[in-house]
DSSP file (Angstrom, degrees, kcal/mol; ACC not computed):
  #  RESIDUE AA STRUCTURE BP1 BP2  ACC     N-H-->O    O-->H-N    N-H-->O    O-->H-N    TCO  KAPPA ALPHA  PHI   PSI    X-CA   Y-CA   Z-CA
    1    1 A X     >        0   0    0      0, 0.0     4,-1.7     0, 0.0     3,-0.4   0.000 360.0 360.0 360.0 -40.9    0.0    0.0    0.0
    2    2 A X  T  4  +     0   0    0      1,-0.2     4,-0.5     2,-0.2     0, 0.0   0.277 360.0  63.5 -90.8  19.2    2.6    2.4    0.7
    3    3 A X  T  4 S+     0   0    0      2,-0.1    -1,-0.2     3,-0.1     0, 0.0   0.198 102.9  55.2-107.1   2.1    4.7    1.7   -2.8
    4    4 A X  T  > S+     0   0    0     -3,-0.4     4,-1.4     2,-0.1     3,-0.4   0.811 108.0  51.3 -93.0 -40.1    1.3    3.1   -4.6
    5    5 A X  T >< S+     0   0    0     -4,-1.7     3,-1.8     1,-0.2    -3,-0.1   0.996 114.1  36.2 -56.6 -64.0    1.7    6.2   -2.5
    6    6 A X  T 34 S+     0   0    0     -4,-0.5    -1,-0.2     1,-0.2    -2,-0.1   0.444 114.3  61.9 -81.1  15.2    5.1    7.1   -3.2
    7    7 A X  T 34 S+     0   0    0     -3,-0.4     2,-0.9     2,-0.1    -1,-0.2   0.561  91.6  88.5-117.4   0.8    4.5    5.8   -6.9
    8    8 A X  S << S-     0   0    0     -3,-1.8     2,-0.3    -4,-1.4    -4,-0.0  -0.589  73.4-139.0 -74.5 135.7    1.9    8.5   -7.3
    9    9 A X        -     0   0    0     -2,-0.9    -2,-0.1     1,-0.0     2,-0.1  -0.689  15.6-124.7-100.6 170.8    2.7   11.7   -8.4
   10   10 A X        -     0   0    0     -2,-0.3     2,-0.5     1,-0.1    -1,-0.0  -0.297  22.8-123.1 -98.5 179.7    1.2   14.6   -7.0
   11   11 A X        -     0   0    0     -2,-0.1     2,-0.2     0, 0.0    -1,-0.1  -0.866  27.6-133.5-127.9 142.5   -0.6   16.9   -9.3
   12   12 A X        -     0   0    0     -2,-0.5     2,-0.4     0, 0.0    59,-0.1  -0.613  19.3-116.4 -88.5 152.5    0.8   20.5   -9.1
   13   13 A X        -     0   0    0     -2,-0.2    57,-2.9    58,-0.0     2,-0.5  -0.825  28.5-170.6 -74.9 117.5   -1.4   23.3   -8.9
   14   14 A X  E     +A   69   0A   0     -2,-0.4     2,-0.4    55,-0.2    55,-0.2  -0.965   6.0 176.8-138.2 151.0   -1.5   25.7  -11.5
   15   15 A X  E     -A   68   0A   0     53,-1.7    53,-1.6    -2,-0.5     2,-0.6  -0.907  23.7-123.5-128.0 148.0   -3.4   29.2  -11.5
   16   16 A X  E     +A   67   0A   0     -2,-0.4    17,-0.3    51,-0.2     2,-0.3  -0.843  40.9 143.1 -93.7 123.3   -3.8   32.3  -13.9
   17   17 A X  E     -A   66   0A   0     49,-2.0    49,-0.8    -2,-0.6     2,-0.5  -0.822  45.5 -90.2-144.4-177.8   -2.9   35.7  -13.0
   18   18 A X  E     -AB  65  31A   0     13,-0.8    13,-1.7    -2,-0.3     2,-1.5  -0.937  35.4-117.0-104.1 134.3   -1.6   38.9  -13.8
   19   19 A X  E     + B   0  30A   0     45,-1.4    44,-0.5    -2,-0.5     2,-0.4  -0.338  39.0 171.9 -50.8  74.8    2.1   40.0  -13.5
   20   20 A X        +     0   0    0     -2,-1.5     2,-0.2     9,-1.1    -1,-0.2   0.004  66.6  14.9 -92.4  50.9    1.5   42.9  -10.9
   21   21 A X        +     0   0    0     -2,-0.4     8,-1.6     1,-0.1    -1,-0.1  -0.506  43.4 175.6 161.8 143.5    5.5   43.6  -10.2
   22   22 A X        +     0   0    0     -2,-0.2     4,-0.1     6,-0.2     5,-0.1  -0.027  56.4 109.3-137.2  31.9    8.6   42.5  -12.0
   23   23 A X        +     0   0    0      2,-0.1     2,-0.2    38,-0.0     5,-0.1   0.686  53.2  88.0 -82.3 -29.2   10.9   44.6   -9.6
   24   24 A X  S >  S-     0   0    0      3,-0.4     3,-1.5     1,-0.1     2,-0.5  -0.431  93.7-109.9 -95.0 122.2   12.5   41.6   -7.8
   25   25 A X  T 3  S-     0   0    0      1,-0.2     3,-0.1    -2,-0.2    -2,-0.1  -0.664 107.7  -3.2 -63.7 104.2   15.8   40.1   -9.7
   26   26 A X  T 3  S+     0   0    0     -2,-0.5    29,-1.1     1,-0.3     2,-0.3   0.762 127.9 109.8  83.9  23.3   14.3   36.1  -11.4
   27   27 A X  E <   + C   0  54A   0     -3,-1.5    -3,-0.4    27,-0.2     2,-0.3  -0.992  45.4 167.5-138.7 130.7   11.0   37.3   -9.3
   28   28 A X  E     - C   0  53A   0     25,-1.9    25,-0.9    -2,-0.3     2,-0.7  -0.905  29.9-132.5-130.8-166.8    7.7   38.5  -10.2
   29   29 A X  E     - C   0  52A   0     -8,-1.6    -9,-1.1    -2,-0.3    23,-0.2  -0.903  24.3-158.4-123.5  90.9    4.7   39.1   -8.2
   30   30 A X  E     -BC  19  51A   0     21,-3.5    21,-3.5    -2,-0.7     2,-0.4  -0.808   7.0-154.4-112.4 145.1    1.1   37.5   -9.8
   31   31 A X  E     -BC  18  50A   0    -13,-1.7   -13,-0.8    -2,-0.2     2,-0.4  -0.901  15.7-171.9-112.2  95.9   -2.0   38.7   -8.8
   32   32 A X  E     - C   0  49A   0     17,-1.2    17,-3.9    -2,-0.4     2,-0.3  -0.727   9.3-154.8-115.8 137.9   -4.9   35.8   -9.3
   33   33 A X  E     - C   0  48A   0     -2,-0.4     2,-0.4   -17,-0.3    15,-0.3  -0.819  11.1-171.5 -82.3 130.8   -8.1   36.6   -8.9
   34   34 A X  E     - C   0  47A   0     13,-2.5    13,-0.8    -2,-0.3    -2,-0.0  -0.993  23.8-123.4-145.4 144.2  -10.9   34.5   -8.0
   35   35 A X        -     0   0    0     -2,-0.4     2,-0.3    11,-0.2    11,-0.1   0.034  32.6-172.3 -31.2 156.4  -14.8   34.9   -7.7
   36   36 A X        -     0   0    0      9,-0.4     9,-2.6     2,-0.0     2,-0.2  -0.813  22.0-134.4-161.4 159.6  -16.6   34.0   -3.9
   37   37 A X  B     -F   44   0B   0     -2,-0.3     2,-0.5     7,-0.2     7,-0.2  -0.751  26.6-125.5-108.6 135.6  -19.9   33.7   -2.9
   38   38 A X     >  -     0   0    0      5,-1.2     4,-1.2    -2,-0.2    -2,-0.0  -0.877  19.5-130.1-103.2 156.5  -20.5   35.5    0.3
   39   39 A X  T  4 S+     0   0    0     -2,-0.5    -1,-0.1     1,-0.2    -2,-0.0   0.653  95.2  23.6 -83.2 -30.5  -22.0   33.2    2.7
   40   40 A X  T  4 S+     0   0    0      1,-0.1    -1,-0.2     3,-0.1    -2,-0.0   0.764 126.2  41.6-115.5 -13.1  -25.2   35.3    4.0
   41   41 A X  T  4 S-     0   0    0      2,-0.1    -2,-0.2     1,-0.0    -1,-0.1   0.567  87.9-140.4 -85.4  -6.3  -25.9   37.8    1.0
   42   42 A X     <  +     0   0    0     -4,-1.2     2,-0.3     1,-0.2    -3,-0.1   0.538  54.7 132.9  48.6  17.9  -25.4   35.7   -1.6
   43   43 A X        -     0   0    0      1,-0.1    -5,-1.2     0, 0.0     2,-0.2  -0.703  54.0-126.7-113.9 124.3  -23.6   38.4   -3.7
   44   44 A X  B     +F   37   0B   0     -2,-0.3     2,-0.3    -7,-0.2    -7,-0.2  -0.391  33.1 176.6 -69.4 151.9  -20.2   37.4   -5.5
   45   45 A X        -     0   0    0     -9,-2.6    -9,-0.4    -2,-0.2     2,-0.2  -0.987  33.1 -94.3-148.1 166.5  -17.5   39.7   -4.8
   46   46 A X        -     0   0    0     -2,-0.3     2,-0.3   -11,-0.1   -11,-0.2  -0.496  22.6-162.7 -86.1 174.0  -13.7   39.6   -5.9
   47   47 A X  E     -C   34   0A   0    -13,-0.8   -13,-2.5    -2,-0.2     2,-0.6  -0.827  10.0-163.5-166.9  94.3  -10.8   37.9   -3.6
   48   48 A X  E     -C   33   0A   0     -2,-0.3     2,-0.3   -15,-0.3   -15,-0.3  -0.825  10.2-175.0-108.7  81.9   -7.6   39.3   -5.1
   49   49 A X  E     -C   32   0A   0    -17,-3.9   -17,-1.2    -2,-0.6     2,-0.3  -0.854  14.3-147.2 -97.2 140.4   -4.3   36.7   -3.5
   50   50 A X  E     -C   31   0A   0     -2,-0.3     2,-0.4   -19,-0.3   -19,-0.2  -0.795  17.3-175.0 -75.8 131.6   -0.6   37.9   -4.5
   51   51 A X  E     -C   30   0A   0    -21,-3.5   -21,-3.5    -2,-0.3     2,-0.2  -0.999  21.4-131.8-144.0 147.2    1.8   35.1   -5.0
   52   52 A X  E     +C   29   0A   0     25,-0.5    27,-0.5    -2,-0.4     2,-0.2  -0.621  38.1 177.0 -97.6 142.0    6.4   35.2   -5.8
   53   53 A X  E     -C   28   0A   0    -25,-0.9   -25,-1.9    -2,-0.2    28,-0.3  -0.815  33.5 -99.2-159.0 133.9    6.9   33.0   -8.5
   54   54 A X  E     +Cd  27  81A   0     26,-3.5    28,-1.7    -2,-0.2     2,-0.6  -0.310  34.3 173.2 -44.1 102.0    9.8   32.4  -10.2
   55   55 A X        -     0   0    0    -29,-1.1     3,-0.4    -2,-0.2    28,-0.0  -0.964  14.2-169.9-139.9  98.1   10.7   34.1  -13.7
   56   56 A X  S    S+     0   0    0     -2,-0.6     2,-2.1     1,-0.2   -30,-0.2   0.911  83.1  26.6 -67.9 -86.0   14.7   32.9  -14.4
   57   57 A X  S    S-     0   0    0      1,-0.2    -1,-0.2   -31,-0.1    -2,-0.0   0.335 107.8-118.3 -85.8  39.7   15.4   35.2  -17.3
   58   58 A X        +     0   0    0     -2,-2.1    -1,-0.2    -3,-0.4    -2,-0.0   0.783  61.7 140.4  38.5  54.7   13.1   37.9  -16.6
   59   59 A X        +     0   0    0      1,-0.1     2,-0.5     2,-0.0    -1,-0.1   0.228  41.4  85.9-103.4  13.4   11.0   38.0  -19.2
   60   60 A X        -     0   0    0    -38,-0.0    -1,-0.1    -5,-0.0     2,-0.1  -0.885  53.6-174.0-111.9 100.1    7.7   38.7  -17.8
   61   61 A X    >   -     0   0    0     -2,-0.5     3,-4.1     1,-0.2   -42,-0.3  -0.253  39.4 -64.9-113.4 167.8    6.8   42.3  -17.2
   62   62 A X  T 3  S+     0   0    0      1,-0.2   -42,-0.2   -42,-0.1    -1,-0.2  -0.204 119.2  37.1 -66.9 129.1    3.5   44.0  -15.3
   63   63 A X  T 3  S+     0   0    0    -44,-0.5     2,-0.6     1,-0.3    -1,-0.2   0.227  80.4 140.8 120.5 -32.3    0.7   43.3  -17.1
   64   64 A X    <   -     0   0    0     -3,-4.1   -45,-1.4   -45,-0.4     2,-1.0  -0.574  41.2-154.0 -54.3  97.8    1.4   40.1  -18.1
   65   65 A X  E     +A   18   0A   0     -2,-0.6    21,-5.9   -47,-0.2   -47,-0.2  -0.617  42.9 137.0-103.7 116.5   -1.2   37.8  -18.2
   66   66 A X  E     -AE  17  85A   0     -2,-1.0   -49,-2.0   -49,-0.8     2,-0.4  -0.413  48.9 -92.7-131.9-144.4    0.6   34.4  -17.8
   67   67 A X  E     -AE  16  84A   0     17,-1.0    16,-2.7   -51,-0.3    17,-1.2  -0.990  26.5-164.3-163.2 100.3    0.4   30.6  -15.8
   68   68 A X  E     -AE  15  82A   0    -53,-1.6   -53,-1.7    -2,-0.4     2,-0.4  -0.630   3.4-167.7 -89.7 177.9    2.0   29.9  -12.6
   69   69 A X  E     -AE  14  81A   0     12,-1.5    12,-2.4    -2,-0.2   -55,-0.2  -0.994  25.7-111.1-155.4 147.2    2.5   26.1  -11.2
   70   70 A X  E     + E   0  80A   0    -57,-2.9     2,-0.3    -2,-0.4    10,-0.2  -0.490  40.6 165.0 -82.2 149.0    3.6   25.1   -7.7
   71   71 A X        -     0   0    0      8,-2.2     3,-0.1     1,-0.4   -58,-0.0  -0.835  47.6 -57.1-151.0-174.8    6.7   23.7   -6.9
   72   72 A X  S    S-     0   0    0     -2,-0.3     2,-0.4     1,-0.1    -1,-0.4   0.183  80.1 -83.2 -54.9-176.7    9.3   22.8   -4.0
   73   73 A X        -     0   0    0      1,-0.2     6,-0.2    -3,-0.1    -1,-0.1  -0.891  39.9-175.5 -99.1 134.0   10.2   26.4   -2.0
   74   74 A X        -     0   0    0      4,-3.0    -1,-0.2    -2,-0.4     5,-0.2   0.882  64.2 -10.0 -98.3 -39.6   12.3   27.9   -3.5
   75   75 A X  S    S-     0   0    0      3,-0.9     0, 0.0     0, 0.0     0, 0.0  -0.384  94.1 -71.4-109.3-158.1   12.9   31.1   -0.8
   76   76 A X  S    S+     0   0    0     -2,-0.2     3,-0.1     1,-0.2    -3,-0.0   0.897 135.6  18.0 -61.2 -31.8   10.6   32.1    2.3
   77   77 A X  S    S+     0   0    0      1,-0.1     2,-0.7   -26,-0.0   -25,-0.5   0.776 102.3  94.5-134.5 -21.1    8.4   33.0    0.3
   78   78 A X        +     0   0    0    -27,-0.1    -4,-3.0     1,-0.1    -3,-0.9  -0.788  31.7 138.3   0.0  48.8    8.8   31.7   -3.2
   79   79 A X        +     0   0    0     -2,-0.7    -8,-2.2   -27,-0.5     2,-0.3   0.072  48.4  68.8-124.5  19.3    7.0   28.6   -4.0
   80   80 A X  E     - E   0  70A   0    -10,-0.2   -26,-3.5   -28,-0.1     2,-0.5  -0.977  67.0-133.0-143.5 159.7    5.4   28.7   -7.5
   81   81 A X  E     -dE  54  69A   0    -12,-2.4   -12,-1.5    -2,-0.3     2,-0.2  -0.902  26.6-115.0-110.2 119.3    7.3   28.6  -11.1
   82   82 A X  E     - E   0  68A   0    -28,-1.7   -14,-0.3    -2,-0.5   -26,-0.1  -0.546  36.7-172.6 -53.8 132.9    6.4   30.9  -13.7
   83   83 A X  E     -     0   0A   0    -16,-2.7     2,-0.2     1,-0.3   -15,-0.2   0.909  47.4 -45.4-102.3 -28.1    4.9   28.4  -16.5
   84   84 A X  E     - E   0  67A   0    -17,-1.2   -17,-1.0     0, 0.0    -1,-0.3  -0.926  55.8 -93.8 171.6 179.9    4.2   30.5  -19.9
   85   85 A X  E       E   0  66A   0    -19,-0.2   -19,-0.3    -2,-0.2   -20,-0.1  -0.772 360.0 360.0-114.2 147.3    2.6   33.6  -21.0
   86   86 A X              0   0    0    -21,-5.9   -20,-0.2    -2,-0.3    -1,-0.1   0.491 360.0 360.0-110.1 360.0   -1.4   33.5  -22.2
């Protein structure tokens, strides 16, 4: 039972956002947005999360709407890979 576990592979996460800072040297800053229902009004509203994701040759500038995907940490705060540009 435990050689099926470690012979799964995990599924990575991947999200869409916008590039809101490219200020950070092989760092930018994506901003994904997501819909939520509030719980007693029943009105959607927006829920805005900022996340470091990794950009090696700095080719992704603000404004950018591209595809991050989670990976090991790479700094404190670092944990997702830029994946491509949409």
């Amino acid at each position: 039972m435990d050689k099926n576990k470690s012979l799964q592979k995990t599924l990575k996460r991947r999200l869409e956002g916008i590039v809101f800072s490219d200020k950070m040297q092989k760092t930018v800053v994506v901003a994904v947005v997501r819909r939520k229902k509030h719980p007693k009004y029943k009105k959607y509203y927006n829920v805005t999360t900022k996340f470091k994701a990794h950009d090696e040759t700095n080719q992704y500038h603000i404004g950018d709407k591209v595809v991050i995907q989670e990976s090991r940490p790479l700094s404190k705060d670092k944990k997702w890979i830029v994946v491509g540009k949409i």
